[in-house]
MDTraj code that builds the backbone (N, CA, C; nanometers):
import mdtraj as md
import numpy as np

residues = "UNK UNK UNK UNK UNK UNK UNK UNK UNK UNK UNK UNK UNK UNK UNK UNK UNK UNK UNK UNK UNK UNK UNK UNK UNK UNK UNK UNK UNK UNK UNK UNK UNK UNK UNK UNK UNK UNK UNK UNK UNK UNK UNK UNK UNK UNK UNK UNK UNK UNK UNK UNK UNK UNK UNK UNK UNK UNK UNK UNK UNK UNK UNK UNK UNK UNK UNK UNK UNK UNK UNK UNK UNK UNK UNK UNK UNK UNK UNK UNK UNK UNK UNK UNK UNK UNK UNK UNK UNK UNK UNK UNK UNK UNK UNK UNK UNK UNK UNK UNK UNK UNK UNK UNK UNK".split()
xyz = np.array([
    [-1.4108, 3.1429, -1.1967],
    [-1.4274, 3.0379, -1.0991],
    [-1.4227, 3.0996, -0.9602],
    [-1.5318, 3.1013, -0.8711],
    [-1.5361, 3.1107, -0.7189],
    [-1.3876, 3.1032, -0.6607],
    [-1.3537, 3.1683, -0.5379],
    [-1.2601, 3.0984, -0.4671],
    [-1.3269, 2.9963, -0.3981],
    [-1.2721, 2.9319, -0.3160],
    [-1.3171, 2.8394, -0.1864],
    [-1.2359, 2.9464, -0.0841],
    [-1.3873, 2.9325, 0.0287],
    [-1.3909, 2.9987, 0.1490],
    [-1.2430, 2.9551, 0.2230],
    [-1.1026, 3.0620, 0.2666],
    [-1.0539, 3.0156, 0.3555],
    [-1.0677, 2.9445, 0.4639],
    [-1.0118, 2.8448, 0.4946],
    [-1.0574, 2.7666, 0.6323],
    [-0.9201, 2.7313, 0.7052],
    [-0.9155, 2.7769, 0.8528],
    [-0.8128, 2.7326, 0.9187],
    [-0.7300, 2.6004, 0.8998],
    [-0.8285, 2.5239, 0.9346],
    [-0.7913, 2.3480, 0.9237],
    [-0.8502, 2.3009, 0.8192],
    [-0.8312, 2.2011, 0.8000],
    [-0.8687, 2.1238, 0.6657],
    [-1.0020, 2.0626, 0.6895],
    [-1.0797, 2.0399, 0.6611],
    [-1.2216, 1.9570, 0.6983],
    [-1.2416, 1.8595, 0.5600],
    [-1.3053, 1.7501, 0.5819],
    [-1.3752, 1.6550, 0.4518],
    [-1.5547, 1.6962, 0.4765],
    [-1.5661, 1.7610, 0.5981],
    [-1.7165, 1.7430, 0.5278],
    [-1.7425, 1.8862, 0.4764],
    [-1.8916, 1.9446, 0.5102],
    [-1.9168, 2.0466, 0.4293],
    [-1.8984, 2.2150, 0.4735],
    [-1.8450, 2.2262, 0.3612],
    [-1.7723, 2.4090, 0.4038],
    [-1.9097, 2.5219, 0.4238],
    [-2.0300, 2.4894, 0.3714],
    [-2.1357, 2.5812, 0.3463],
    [-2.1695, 2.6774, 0.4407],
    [-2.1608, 2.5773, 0.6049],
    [-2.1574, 2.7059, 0.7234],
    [-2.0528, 2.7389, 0.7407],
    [-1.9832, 2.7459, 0.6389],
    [-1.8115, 2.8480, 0.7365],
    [-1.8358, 2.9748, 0.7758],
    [-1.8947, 3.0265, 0.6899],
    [-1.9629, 3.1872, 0.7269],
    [-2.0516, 3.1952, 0.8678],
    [-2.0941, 3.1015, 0.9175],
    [-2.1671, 3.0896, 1.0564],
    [-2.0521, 3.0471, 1.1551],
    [-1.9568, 2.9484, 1.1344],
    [-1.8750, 2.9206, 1.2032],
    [-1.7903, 3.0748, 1.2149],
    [-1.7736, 3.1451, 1.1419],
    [-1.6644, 3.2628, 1.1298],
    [-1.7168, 3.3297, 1.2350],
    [-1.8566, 3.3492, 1.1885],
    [-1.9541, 3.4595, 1.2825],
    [-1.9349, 3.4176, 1.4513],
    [-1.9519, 3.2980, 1.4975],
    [-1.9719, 3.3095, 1.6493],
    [-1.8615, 3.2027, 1.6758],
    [-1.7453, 3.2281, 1.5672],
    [-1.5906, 3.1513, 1.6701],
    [-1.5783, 3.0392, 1.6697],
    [-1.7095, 2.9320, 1.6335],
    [-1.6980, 2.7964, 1.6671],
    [-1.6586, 2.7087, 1.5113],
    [-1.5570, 2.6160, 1.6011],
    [-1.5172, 2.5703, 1.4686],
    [-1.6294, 2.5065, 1.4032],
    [-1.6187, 2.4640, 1.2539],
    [-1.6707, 2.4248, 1.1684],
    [-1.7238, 2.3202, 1.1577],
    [-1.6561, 2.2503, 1.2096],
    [-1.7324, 2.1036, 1.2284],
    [-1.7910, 2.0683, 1.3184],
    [-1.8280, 2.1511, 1.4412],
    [-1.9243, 2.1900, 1.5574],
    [-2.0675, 2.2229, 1.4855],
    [-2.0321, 2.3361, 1.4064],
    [-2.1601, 2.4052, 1.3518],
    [-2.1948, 2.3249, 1.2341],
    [-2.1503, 2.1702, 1.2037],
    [-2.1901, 2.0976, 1.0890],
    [-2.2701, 2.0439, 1.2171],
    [-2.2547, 1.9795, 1.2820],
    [-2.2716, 1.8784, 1.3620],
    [-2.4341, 1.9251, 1.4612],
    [-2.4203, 2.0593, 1.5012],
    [-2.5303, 2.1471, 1.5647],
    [-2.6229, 2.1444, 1.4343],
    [-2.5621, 2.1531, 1.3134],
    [-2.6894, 2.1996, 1.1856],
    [-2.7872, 2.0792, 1.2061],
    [-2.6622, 1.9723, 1.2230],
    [-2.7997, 1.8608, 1.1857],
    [-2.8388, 1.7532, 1.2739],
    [-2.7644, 1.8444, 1.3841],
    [-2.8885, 1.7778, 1.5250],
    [-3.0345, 1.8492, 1.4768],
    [-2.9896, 1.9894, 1.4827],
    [-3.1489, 2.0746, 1.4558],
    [-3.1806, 2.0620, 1.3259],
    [-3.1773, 2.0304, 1.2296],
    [-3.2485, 1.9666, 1.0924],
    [-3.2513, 1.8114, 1.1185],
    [-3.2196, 1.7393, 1.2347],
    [-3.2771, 1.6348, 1.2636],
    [-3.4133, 1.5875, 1.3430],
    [-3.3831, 1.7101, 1.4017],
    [-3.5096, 1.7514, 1.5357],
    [-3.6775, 1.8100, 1.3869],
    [-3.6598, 1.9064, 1.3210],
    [-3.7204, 1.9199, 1.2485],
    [-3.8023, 1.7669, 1.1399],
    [-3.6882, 1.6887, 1.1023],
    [-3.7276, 1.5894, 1.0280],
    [-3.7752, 1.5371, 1.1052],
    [-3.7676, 1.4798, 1.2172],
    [-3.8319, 1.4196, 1.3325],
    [-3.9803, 1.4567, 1.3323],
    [-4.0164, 1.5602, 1.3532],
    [-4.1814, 1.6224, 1.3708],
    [-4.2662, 1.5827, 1.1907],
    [-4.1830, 1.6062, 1.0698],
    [-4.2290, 1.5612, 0.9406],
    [-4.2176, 1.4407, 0.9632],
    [-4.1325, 1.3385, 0.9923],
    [-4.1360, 1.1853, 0.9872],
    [-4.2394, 1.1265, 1.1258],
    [-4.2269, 1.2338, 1.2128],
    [-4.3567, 1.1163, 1.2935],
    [-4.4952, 1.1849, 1.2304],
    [-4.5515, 1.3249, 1.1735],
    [-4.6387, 1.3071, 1.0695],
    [-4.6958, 1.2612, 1.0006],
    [-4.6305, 1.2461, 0.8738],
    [-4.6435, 1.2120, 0.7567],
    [-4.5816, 1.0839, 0.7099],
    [-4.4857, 1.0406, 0.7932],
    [-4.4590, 0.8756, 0.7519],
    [-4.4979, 0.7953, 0.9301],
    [-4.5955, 0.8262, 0.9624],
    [-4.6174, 0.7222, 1.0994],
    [-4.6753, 0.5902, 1.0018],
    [-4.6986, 0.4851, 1.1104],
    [-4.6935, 0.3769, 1.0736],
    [-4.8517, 0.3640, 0.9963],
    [-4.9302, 0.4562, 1.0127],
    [-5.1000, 0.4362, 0.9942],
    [-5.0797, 0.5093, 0.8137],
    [-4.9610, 0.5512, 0.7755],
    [-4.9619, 0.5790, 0.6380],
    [-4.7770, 0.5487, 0.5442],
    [-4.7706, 0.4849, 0.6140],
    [-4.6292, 0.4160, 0.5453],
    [-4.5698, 0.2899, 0.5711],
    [-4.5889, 0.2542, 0.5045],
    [-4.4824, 0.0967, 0.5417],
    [-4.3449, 0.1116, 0.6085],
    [-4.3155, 0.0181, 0.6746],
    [-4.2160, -0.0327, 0.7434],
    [-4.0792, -0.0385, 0.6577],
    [-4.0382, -0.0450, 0.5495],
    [-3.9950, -0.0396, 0.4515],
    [-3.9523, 0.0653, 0.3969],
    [-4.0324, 0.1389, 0.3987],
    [-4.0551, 0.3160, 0.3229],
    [-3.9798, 0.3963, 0.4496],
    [-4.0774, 0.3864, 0.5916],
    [-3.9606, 0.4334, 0.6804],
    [-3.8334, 0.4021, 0.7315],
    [-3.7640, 0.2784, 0.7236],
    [-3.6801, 0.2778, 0.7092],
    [-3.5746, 0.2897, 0.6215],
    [-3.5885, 0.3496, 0.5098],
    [-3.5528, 0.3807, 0.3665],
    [-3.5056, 0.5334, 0.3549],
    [-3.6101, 0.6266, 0.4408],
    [-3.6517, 0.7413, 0.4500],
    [-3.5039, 0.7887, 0.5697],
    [-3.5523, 0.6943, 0.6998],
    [-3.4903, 0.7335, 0.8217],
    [-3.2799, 0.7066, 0.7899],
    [-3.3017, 0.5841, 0.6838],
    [-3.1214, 0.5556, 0.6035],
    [-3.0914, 0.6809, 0.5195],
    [-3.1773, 0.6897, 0.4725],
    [-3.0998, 0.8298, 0.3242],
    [-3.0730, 0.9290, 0.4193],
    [-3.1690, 0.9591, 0.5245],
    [-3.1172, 1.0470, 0.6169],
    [-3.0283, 1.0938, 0.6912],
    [-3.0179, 0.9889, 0.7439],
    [-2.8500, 0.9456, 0.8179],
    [-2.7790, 0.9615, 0.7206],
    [-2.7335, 0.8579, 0.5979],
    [-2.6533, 0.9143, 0.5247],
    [-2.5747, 1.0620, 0.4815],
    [-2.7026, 1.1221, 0.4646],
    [-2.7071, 1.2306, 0.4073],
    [-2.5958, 1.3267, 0.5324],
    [-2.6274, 1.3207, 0.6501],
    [-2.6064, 1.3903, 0.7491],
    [-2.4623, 1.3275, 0.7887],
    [-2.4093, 1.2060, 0.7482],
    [-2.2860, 1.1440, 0.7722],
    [-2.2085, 1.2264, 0.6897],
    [-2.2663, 1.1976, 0.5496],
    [-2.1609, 1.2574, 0.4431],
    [-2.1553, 1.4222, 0.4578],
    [-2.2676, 1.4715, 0.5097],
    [-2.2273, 1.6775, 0.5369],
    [-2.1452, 1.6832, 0.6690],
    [-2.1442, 1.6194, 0.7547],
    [-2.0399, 1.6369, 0.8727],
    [-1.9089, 1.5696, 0.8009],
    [-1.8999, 1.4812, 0.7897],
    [-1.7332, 1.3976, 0.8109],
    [-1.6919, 1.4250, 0.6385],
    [-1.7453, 1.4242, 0.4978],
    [-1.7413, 1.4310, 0.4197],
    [-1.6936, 1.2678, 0.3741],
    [-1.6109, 1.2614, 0.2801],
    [-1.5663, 1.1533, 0.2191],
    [-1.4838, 1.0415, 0.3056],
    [-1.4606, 1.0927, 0.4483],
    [-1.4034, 0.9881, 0.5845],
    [-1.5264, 0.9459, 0.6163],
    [-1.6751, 0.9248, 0.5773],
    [-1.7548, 0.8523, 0.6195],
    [-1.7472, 0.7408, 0.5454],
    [-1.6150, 0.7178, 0.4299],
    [-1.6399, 0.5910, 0.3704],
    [-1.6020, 0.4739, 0.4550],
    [-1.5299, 0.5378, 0.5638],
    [-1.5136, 0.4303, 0.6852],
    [-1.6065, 0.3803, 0.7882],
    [-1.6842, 0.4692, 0.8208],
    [-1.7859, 0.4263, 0.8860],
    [-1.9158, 0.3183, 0.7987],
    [-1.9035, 0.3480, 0.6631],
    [-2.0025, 0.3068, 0.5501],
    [-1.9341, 0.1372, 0.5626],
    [-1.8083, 0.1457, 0.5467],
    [-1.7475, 0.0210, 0.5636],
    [-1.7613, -0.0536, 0.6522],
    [-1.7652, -0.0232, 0.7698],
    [-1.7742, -0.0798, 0.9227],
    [-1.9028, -0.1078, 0.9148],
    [-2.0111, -0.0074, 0.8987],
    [-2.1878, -0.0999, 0.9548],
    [-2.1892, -0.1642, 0.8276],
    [-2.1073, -0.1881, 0.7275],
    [-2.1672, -0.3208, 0.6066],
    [-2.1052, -0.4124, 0.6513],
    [-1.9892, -0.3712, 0.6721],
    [-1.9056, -0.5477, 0.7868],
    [-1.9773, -0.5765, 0.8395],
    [-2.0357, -0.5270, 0.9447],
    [-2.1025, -0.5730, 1.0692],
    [-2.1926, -0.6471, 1.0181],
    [-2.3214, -0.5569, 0.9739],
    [-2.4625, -0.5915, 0.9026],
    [-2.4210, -0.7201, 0.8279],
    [-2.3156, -0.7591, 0.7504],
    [-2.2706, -0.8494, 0.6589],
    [-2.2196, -0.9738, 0.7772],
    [-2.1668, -0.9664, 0.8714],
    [-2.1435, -1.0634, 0.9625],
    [-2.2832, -1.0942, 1.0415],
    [-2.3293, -0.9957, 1.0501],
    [-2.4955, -1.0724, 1.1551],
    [-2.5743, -1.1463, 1.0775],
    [-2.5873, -1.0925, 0.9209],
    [-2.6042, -1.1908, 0.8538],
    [-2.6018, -1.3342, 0.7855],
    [-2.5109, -1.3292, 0.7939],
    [-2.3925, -1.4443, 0.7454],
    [-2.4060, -1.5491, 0.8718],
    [-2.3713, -1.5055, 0.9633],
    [-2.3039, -1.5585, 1.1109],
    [-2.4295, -1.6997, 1.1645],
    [-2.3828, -1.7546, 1.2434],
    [-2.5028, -1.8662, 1.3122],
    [-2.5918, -1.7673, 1.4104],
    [-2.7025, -1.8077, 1.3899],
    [-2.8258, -1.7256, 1.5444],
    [-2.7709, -1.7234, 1.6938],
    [-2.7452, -1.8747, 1.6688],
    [-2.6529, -1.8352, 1.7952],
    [-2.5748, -1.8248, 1.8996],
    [-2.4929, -1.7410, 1.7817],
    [-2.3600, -1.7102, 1.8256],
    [-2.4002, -1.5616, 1.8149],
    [-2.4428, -1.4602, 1.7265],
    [-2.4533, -1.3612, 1.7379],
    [-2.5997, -1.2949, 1.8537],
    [-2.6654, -1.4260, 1.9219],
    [-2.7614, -1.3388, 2.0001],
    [-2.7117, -1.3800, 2.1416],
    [-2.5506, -1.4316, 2.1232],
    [-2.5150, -1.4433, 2.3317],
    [-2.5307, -1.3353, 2.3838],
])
top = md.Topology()
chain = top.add_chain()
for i, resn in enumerate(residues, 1):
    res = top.add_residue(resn, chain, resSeq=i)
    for name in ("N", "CA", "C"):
        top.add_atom(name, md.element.get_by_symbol(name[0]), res)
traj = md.Trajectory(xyz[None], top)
């Protein structure tokens, strides 16, 4: 069985750049956070591509642009994004629910 990479502090999200964090000093959850600004910037140039509106539904990209986020919640914060997961379903679940308006003062 592998060890797991020593790590100063404890982190919930993902250990994979610790070896980059080691290399230039910066903590770990900086260099989660830098990964996927710039693998966001990248998906950005494939998603205005290949899912613009003249070849994907409205539906599909927003489906596409959620798994994404997700994805990038759960590699930074790890398993403490079940709080944030909690909070925008409250919310989303109250704008729903709620009278028109009261939620568009």
């Amino acid at each position: 069985m592998a060890e797991q990479p020593h790590i100063p502090h404890r982190t919930t999200g993902s250990v994979i750049l610790h070896p980059v964090s080691e290399l230039f000093g910066v903590p770990l959850e900086q260099v989660n956070f830098l990964a996927c600004q710039l693998f966001g910037l990248v998906a950005a140039f494939w998603f205005r591509l290949y899912l613009s509106p003249k070849h994907a539904s409205t539906t599909v990209r927003h489906a596409v642009a959620t798994l994404l986020g997700i994805c990038f919640v759960i590699f930074c914060f790890g398993w403490y994004s079940a709080h944030l997961f909690i909070l925008v379903l409250g919310c989303y679940g109250i704008m729903v629910k709620a009278n028109i308006h009261n939620v568009h003062r």
